[in-house]
C-alpha positions as CSV (number, residue, x, y, z in Angstrom):
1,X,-49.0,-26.4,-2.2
2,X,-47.4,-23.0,-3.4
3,X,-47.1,-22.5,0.9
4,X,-45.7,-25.6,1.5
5,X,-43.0,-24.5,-1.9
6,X,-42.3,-20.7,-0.4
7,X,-41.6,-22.1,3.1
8,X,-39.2,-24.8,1.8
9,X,-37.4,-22.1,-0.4
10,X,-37.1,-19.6,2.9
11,X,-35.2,-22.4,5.4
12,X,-33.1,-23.1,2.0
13,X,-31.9,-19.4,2.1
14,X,-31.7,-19.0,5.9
15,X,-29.0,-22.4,5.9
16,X,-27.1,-20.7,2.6
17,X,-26.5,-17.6,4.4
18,X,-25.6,-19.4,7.9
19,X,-23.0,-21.8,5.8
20,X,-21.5,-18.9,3.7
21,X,-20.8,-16.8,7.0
22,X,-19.0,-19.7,8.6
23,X,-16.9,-20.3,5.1
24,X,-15.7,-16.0,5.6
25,X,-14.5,-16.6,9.2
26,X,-12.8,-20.0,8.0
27,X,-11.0,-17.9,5.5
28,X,-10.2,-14.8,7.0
29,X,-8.9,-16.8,10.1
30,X,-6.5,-19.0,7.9
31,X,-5.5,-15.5,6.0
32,X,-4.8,-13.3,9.4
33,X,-3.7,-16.1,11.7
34,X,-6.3,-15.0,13.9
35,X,-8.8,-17.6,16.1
36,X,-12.2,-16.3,15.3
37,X,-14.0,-19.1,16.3
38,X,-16.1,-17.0,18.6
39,X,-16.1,-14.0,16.5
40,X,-19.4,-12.7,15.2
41,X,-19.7,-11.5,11.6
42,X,-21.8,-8.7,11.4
43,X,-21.1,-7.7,7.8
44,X,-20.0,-9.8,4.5
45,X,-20.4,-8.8,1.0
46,X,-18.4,-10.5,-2.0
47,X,-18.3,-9.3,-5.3
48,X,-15.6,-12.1,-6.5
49,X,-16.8,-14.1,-10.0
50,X,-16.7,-14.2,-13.6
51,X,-13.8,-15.6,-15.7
52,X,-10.6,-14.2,-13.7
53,X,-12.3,-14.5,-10.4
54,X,-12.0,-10.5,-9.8
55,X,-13.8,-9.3,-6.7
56,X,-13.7,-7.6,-3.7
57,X,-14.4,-9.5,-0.3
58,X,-15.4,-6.9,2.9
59,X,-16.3,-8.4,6.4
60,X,-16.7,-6.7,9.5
61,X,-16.4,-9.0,12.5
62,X,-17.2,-8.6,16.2
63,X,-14.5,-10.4,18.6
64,X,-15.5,-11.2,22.0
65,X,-13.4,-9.1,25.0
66,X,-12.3,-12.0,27.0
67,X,-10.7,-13.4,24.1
68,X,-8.7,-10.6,22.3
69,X,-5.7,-11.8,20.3
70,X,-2.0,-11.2,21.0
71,X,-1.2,-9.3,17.8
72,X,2.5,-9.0,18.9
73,X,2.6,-12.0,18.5
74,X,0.7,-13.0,15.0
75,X,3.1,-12.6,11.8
76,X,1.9,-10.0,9.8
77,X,0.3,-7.6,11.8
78,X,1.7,-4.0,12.8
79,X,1.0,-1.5,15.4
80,X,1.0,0.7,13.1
81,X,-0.3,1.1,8.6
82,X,2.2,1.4,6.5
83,X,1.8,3.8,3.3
84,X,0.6,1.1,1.1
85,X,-2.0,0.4,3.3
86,X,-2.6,3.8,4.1
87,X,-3.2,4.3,0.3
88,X,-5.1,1.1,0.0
89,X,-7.8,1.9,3.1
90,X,-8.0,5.3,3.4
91,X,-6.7,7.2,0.6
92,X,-3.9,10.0,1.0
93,X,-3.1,13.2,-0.7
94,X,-0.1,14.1,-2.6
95,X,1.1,17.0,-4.7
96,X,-0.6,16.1,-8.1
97,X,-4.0,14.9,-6.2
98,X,-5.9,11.9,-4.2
99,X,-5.0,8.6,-4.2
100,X,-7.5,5.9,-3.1
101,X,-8.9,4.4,-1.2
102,X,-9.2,1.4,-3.2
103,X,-11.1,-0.7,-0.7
104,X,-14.7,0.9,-0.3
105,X,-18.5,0.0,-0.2
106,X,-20.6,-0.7,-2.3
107,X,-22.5,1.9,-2.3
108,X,-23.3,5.4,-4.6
109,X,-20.5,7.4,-2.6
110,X,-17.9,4.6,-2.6
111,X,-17.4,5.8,0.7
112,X,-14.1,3.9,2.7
113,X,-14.4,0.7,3.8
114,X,-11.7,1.0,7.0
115,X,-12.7,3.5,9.5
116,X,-8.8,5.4,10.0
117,X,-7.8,4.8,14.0
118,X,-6.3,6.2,16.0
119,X,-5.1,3.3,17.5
120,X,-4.9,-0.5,16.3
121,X,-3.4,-3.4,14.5
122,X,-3.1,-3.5,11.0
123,X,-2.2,-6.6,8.4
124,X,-1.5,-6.5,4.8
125,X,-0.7,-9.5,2.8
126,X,0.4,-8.8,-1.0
127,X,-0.3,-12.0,-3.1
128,X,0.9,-10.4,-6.7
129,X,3.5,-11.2,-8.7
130,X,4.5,-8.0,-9.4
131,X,7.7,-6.1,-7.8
132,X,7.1,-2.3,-6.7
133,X,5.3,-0.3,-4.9
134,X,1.5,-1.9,-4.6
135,X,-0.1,1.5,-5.8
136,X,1.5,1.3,-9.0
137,X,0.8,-2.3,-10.0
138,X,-1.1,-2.9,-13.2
139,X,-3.7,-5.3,-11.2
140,X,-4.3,-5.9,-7.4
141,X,-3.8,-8.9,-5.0
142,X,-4.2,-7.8,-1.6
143,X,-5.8,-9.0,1.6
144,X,-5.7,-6.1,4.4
145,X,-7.2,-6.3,7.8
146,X,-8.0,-4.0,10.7
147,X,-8.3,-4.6,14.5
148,X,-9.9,-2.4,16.9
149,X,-9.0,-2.7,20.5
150,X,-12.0,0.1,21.7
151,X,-14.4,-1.7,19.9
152,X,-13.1,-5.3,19.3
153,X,-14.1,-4.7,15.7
154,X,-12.1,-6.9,13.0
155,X,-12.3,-5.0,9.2
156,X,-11.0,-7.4,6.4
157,X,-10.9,-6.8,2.7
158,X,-9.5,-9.2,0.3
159,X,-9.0,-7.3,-3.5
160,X,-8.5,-9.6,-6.7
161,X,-8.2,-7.3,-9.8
């Protein structure tokens, strides 16, 4: 019986994860304005929760070649980062020290989540309020994203603090 319980409990987490990997390239598509129906997600953690709904969403996706986007042409993406995203996915240094990067793993050495390129396609959406510079905001609202071409990786981070 305790079988029969343990093997009904393992398909129940093997369709959860399956569902919730579908729901991140739902979202992320609808954010970037990217078709990532064929894309294959390769990394998701989401920290998002609690009263306010604070988190931090990272995915990593692989896009097939034959299909790679025309990012001319999607609204919101750039050939090239701009500082706040600069400051956001890397970190940069200025006179009076480091600042960033605010989007990293999860892990002991809060090591960057965005590998810097030296080539790709970069989108950052800004969903606060606030007025100003991002960096000097009291609280965060940003999706960013991060194509690329060599590898037809996809990086996406959405930040709610």
């Amino acid at each position: 019986m305790i079988k029969h319980w343990i093997c009904w409990f393992v398909l129940l987490v093997f369709l959860c994860s399956g569902i919730g990997r579908e729901d991140v390239k739902t979202r992320i598509a609808a954010e970037t304005g990217l078709d990532l129906s064929n894309a294959q997600v390769v990394h998701c953690s989401n920290s998002h929760g609690g009263f306010h709904g604070d988190g931090l969403t990272l995915a990593r996706l692989l896009l097939p070649k034959e299909n790679e986007p025309d990012f001319a042409k999607i609204s919101g993406w750039q050939d090239q980062p701009g500082e706040a995203f600069c400051v956001l996915a890397y970190g940069i240094f200025r006179a009076n020290g480091q600042v960033g990067p605010y989007i990293v793993e999860e892990d002991p050495l809060k090591t960057a989540f965005f590998p810097e390129l030296s080539a790709g396609w970069y989108f950052l959406r800004d969903d606060s309020p606030e007025t100003g510079p991002v960096i000097d905001r009291h609280s965060l609202n940003v999706t960013l994203a991060q194509y690329d071409p060599a590898t037809h990786t996809l990086w996406y981070a959405r930040l709610d603090t």
